[in-house]
DRENDO-1510 file (C-alpha; in Angstrom, 1 decimal, always signed):
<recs>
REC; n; res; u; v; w
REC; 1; UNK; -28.2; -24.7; +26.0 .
REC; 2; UNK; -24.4; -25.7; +26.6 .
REC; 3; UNK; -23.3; -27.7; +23.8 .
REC; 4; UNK; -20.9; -30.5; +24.2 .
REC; 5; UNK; -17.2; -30.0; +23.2 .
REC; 6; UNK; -17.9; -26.0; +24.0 .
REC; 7; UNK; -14.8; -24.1; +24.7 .
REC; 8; UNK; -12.1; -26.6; +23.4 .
REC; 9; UNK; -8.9; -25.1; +22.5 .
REC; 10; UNK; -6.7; -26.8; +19.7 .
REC; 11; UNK; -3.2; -25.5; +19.4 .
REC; 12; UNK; -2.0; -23.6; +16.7 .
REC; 13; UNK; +0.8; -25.4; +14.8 .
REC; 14; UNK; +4.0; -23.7; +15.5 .
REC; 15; UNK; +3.3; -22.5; +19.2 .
REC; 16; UNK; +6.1; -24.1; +20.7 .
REC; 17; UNK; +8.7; -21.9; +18.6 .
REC; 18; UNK; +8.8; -24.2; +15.6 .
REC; 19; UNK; +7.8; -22.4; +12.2 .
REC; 20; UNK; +6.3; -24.7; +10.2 .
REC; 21; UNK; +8.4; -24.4; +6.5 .
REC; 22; UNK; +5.6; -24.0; +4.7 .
REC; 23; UNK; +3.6; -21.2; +6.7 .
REC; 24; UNK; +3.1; -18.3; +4.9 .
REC; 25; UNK; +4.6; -15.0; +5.4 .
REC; 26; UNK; +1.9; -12.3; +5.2 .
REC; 27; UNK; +1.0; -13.7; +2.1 .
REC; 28; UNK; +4.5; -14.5; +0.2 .
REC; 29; UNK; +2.4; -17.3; -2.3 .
REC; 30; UNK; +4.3; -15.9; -5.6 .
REC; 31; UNK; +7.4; -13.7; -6.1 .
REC; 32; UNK; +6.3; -13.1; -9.4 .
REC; 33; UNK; +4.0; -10.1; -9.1 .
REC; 34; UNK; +6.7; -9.0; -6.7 .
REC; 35; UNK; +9.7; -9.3; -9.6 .
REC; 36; UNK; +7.4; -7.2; -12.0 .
REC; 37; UNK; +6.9; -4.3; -9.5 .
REC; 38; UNK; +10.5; -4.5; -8.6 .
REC; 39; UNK; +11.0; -3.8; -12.2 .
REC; 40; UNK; +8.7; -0.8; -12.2 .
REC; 41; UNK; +10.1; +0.4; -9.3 .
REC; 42; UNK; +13.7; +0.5; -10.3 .
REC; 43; UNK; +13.0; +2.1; -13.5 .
REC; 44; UNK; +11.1; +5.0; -11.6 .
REC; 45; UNK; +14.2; +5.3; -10.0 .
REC; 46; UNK; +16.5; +5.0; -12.7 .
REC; 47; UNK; +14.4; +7.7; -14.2 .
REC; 48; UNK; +14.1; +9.9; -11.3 .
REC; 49; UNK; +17.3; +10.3; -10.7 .
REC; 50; UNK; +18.7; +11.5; -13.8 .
REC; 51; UNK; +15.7; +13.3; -13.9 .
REC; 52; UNK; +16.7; +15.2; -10.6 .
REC; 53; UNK; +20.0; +15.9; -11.7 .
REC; 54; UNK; +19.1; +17.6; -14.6 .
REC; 55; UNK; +15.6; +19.5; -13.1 .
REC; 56; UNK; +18.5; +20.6; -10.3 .
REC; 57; UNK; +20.9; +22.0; -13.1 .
REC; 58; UNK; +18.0; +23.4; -14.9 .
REC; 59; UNK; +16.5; +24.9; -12.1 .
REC; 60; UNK; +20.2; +26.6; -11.0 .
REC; 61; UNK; +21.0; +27.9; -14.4 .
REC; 62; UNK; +17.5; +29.7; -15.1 .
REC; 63; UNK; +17.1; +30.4; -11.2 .
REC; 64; UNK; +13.4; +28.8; -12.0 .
REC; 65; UNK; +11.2; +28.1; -9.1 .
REC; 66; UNK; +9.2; +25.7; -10.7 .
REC; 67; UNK; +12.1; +23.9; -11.8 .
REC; 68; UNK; +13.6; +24.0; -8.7 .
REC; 69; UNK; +10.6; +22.4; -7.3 .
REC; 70; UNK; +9.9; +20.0; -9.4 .
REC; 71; UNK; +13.9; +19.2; -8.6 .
REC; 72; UNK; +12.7; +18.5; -5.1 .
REC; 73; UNK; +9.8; +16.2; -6.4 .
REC; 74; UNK; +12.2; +14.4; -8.3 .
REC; 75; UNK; +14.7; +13.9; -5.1 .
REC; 76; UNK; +11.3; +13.3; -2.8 .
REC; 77; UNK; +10.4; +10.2; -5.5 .
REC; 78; UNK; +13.6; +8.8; -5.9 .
REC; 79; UNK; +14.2; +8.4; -2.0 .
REC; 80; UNK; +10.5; +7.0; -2.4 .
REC; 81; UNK; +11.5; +4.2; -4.7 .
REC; 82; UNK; +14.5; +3.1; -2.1 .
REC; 83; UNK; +11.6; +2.4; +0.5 .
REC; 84; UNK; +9.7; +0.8; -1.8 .
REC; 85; UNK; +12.3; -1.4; -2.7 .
REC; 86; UNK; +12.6; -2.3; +0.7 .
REC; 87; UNK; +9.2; -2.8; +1.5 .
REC; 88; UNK; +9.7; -5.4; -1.3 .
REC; 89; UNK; +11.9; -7.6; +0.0 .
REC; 90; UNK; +11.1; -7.0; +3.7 .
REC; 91; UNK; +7.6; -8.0; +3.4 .
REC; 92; UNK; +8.4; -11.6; +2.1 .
REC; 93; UNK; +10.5; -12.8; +5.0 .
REC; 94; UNK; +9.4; -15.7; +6.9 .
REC; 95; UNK; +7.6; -15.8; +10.6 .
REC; 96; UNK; +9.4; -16.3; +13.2 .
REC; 97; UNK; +8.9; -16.3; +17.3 .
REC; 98; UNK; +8.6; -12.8; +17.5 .
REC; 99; UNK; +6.6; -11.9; +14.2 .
REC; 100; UNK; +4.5; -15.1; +14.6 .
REC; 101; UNK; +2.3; -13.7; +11.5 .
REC; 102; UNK; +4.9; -12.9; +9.4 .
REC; 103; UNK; +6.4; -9.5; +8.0 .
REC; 104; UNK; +3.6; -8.5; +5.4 .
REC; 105; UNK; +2.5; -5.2; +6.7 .
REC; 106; UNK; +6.2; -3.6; +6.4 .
REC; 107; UNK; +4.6; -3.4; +2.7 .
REC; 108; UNK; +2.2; -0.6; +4.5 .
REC; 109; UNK; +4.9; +0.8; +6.5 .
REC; 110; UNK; +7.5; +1.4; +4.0 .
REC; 111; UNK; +4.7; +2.7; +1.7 .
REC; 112; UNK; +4.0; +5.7; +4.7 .
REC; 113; UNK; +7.1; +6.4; +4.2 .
REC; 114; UNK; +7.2; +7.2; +1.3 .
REC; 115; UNK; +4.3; +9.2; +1.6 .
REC; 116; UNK; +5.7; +11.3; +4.2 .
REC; 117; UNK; +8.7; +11.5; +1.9 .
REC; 118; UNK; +6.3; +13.1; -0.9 .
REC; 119; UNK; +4.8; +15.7; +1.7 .
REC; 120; UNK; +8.2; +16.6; +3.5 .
REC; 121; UNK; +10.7; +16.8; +0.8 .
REC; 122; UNK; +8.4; +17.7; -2.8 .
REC; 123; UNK; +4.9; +19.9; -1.2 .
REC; 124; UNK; +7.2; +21.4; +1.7 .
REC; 125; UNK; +9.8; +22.4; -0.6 .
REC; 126; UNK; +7.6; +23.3; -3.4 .
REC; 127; UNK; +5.6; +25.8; -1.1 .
REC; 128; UNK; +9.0; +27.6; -0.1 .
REC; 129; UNK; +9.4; +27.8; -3.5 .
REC; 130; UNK; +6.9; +29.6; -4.4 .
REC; 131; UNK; +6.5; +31.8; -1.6 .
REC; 132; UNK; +10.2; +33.0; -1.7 .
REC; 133; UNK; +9.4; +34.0; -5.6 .
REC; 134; UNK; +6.4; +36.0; -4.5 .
REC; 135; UNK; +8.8; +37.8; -1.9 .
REC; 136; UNK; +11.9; +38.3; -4.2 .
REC; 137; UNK; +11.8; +41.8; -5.9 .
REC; 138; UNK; +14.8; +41.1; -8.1 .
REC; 139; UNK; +14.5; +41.2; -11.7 .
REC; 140; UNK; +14.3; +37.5; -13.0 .
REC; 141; UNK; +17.0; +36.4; -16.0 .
REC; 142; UNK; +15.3; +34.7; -18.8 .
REC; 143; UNK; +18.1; +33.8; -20.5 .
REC; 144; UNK; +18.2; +30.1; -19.2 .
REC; 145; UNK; +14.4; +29.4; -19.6 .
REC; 146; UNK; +14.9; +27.9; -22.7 .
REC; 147; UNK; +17.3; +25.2; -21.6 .
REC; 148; UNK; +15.3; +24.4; -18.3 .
REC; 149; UNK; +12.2; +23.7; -20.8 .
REC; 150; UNK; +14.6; +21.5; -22.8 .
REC; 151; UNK; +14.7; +19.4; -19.4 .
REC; 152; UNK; +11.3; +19.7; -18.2 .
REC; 153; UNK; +10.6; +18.4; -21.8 .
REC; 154; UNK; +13.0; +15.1; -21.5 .
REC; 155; UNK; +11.7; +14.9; -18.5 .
REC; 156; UNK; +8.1; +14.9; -19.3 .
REC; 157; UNK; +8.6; +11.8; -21.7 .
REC; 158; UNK; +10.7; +9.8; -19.6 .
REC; 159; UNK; +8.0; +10.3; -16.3 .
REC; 160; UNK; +5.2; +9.1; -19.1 .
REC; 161; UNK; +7.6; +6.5; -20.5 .
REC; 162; UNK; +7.4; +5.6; -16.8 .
REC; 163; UNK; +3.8; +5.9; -15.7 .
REC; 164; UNK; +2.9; +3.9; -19.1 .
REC; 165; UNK; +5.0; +0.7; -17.7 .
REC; 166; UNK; +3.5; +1.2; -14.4 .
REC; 167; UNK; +0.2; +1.5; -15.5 .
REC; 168; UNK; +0.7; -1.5; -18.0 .
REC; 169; UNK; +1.5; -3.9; -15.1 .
REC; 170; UNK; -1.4; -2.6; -13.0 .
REC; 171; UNK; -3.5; -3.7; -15.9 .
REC; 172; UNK; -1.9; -6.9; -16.7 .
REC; 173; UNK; -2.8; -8.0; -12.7 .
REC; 174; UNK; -6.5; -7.1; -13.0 .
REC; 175; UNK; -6.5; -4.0; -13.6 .
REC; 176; UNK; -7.5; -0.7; -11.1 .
REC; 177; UNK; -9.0; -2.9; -8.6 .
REC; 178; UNK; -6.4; -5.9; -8.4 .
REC; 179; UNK; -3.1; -4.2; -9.5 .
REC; 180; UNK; -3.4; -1.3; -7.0 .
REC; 181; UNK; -3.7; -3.4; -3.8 .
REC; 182; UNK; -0.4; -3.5; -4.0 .
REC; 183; UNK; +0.9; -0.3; -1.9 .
REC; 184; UNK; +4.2; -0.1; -3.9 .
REC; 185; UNK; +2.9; -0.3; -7.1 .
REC; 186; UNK; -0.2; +2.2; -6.2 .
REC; 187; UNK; +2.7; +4.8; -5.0 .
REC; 188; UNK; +4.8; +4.3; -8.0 .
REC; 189; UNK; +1.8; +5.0; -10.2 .
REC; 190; UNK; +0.8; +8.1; -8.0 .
REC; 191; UNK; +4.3; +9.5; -7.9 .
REC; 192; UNK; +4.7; +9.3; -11.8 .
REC; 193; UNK; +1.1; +10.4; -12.8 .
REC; 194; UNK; +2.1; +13.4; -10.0 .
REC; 195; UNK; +5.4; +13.8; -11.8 .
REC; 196; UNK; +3.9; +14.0; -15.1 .
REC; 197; UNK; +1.0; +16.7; -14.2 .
REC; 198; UNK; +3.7; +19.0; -12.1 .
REC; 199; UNK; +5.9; +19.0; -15.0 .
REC; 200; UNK; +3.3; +20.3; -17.2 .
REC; 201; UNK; +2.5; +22.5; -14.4 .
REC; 202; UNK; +6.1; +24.1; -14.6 .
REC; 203; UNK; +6.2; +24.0; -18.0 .
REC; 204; UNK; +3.0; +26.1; -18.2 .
REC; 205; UNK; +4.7; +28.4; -15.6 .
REC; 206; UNK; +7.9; +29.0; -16.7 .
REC; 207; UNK; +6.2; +29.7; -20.7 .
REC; 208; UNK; +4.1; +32.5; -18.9 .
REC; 209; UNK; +7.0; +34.3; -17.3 .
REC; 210; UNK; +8.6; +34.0; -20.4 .
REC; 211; UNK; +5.8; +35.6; -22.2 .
REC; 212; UNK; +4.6; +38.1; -19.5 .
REC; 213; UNK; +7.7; +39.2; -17.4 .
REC; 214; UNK; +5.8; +38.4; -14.2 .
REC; 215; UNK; +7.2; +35.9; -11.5 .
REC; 216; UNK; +3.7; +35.2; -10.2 .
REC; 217; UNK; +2.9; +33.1; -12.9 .
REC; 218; UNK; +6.0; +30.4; -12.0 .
REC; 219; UNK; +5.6; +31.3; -8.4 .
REC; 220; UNK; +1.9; +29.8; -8.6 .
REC; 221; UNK; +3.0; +26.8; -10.6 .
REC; 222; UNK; +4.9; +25.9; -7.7 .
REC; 223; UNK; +2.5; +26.7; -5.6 .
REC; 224; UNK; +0.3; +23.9; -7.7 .
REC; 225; UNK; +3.0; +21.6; -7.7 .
REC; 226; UNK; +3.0; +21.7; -3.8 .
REC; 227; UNK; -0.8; +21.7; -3.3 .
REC; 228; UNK; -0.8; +18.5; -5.3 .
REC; 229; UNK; +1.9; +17.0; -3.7 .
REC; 230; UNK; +0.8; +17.3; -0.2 .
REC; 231; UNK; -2.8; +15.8; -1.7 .
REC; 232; UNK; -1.3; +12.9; -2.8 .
REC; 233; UNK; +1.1; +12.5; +0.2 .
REC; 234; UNK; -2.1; +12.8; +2.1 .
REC; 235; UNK; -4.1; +10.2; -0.1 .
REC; 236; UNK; -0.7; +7.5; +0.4 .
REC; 237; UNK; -0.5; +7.7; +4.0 .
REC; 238; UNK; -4.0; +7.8; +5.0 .
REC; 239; UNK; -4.5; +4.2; +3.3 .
REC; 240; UNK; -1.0; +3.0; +4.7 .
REC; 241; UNK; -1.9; +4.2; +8.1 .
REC; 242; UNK; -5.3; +2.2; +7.5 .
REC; 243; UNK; -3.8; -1.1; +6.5 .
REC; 244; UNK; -1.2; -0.4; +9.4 .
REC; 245; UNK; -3.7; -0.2; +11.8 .
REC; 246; UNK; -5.3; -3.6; +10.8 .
REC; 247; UNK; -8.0; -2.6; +8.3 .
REC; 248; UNK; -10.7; -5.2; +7.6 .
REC; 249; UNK; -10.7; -7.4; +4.3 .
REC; 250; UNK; -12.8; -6.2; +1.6 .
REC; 251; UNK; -16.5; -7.0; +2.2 .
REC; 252; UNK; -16.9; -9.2; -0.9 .
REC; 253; UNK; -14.2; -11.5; +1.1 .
REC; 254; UNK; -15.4; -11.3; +4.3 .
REC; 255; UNK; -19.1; -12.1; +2.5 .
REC; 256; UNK; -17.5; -15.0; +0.9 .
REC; 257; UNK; -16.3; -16.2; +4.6 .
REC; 258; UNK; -19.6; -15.7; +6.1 .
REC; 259; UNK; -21.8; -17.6; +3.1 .
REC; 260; UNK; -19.5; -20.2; +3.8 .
REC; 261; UNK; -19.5; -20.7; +7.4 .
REC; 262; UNK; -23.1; -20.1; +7.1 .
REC; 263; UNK; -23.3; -22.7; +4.9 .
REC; 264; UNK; -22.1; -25.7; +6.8 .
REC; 265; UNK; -24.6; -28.2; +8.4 .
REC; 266; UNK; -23.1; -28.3; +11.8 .
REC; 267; UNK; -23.1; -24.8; +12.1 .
REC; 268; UNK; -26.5; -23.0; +14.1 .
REC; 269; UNK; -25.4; -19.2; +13.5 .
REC; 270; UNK; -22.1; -17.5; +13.3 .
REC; 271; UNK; -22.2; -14.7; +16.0 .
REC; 272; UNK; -19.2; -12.8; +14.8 .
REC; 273; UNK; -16.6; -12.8; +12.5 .
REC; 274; UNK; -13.5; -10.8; +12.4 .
REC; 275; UNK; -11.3; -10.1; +9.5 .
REC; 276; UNK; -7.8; -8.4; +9.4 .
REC; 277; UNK; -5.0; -8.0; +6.0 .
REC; 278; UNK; -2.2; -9.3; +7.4 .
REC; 279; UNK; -0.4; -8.4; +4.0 .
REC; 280; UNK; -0.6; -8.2; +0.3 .
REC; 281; UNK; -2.4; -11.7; -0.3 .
REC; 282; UNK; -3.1; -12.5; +3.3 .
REC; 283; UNK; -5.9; -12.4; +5.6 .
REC; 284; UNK; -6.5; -13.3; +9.3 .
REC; 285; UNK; -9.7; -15.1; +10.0 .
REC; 286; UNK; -11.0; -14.9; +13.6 .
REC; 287; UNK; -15.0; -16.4; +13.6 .
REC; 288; UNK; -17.1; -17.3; +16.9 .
REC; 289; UNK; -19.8; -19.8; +15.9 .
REC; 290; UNK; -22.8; -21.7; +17.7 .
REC; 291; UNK; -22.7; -25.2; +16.8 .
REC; 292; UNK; -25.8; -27.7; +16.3 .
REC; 293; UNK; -26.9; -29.3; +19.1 .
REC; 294; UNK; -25.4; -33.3; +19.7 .
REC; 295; UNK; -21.9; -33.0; +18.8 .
REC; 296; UNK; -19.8; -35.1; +21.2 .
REC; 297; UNK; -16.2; -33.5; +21.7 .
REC; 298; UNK; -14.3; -35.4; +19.3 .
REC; 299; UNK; -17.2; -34.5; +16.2 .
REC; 300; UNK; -16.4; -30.5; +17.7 .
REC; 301; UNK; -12.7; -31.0; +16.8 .
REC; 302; UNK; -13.3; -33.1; +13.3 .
REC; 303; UNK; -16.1; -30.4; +12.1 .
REC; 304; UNK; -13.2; -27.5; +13.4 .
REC; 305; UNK; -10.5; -28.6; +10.9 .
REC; 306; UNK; -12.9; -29.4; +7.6 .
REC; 307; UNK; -14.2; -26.1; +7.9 .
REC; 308; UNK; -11.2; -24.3; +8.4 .
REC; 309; UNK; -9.5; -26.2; +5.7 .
REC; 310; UNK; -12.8; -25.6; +3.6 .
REC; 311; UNK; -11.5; -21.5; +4.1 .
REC; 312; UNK; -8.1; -22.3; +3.2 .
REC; 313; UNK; -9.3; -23.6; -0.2 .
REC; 314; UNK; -12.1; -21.9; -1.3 .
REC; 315; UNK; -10.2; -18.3; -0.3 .
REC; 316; UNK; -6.6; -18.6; -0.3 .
REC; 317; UNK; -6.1; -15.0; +1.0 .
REC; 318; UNK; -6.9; -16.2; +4.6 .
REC; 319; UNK; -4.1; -18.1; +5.8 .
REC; 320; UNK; -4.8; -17.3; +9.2 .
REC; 321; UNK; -8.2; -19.2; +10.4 .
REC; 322; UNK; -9.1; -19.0; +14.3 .
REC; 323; UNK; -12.6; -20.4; +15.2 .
REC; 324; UNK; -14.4; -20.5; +18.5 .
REC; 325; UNK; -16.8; -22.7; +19.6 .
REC; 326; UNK; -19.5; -21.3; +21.6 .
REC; 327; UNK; -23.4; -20.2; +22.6 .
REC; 328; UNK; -22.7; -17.1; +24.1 .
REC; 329; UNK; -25.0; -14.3; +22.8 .
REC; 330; UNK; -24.3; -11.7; +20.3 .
REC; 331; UNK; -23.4; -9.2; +22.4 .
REC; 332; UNK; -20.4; -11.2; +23.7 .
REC; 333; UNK; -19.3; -11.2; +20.0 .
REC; 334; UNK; -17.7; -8.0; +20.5 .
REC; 335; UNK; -14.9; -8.3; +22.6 .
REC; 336; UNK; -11.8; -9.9; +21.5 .
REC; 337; UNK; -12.2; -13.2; +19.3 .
REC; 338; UNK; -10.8; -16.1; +21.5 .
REC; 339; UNK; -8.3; -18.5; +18.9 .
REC; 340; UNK; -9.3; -22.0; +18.4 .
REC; 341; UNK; -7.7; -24.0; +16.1 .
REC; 342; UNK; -4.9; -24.9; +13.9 .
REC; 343; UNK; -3.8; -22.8; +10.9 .
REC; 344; UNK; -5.9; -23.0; +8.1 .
REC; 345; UNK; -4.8; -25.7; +5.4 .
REC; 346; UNK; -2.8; -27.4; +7.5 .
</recs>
């Protein structure tokens, strides 16, 4: 049965090239979370790059593999940490006309950077590595070793001096599942945790060849330092390219949504509902619902804005709300959601 008021269209607040000033921007609610990871960024790179320089000095001197290659994961992470920083301050900039919903995924993008960054300039380089140390026939001089474990030893404290602050602001915003949302902060806590098991990985190596005489034994450290690079390259940019993509919210939110809607009294059934992160801290809403019987056009329009603005409030992720009105049957549910409404909260 048709109901009355079916297929009104209220438009959303801004559509006419005006931004309202207090629209989101993919989620921008708080900079502080933001000025803590920008902290923990900048010391990863503060660390990295001395780091580098001394892994790449180390690595020349004793003509170490390993070294070298943990050199290039060094270099690879530092470049890493200038995207992040980007993705930083990128992502908070306000909509405009031609990013309507704001600038929150270049969080995801900068973040696949970075994980092509890992893959490309630490596992690529780590494999040549070790494959060229295999090959070589040339007698190997030791007489360096001891001052590239000196390094590998500073630079195992300062990547755990590293990992500890990152992992100590992942816990201090809720721990594994709320701290590592955040696609910087998960990277920066991959790339030192990486960092710290490769340089134990080349430590291990170099020891051996010191011990044994046999290249293969640092030759297969960097070997492991590239195979675990190119794992967590592959880990990085396989959620980045998810989130880029426009990956659903988590089902507990999406839940929450539906309960809600659900909920209301002027609401028969709710035939879909669509969910997309937009960013960080924000969601996109997009719900087609059946409404009870008896509502005149004007009721359709009052009962649209409480239950948005009900959203807005109970889940402040969704700053995006788009409801239509409708009886079509499930099926139709499907195809594109058809936007209703004004912005949520407004």
């Amino acid at each position: 049965m048709s109901r009355p008021g079916r297929g009104i269209r209220r438009k959303v607040s801004g559509t006419s090239g005006e931004y309202p000033e207090n629209r989101t921007n993919g989620g921008a609610r708080s900079h502080a979370p933001d000025s803590k990871t920008r902290v923990t960024v900048l010391v990863a790179l503060a660390a990295n790059l001395v780091i580098a320089v001394a892994k790449a000095v180390g690595g020349l001197i004793a003509h170490s593999p390993a070294l070298l290659s943990e050199a290039a994961h060094s270099v690879a992470d530092s470049f890493n940490e200038v995207f992040l920083l980007a993705a930083l301050r990128r992502s908070r900039r306000p909509a405009d006309r031609r990013h309507p919903f704001g600038y929150g995924k270049e969080r995801f993008f900068w973040s696949l950077l970075a994980a092509v960054g890992i893959f490309v300039m630490g596992g690529c380089f780590s494999f040549f590595q070790g494959v060229e140390a295999l090959r070589s026939h040339e007698q190997e001089k030791l007489s360096g070793y001891v001052i590239g474990l000196i390094v590998l030893g500073v630079a195992l404290l300062a990547e755990g001096l590293s990992l500890l602050r990152a992992l100590h602001q992942v816990r201090r915003q809720g721990g594994a599942k709320g701290g590592l949302r955040d696609p910087a902060l998960r990277t920066v806590v991959a790339e030192d945790g990486t960092a710290v098991l490769g340089v134990t990985l080349a430590i291990i190596g170099m020891a051996l060849h010191m011990v044994t005489g046999q290249v293969v034994w640092e030759a297969s450290a960097s070997l492991a330092i590239g195979a675990l690079l190119v794992y967590v390259a592959y880990r990085l940019g396989r959620d980045a390219r998810d989130q880029l993509i426009g990956e659903a919210a988590d089902p507990e939110l999406s839940g929450r949504i539906r309960s809600l809607l659900q909920a209301q009294p002027e609401i028969d059934s709710v035939e879909a509902l669509f969910t997309m992160k937009m960013g960080l801290d924000s969601v996109l809403v997009a719900a087609r619902i059946d409404l009870a019987p008896g509502l005149d056009s004007e009721r359709v329009e009052e009962v649209a804005v409480r239950i948005k603005r009900s959203i807005a409030r109970t889940v402040p992720e969704t700053d995006q709300i788009f409801l239509d009105v409708t009886d079509g049957p499930a099926e139709e549910a499907h195809e594109s959601p058809a936007a209703t409404g004004e912005r949520g909260g407004a």
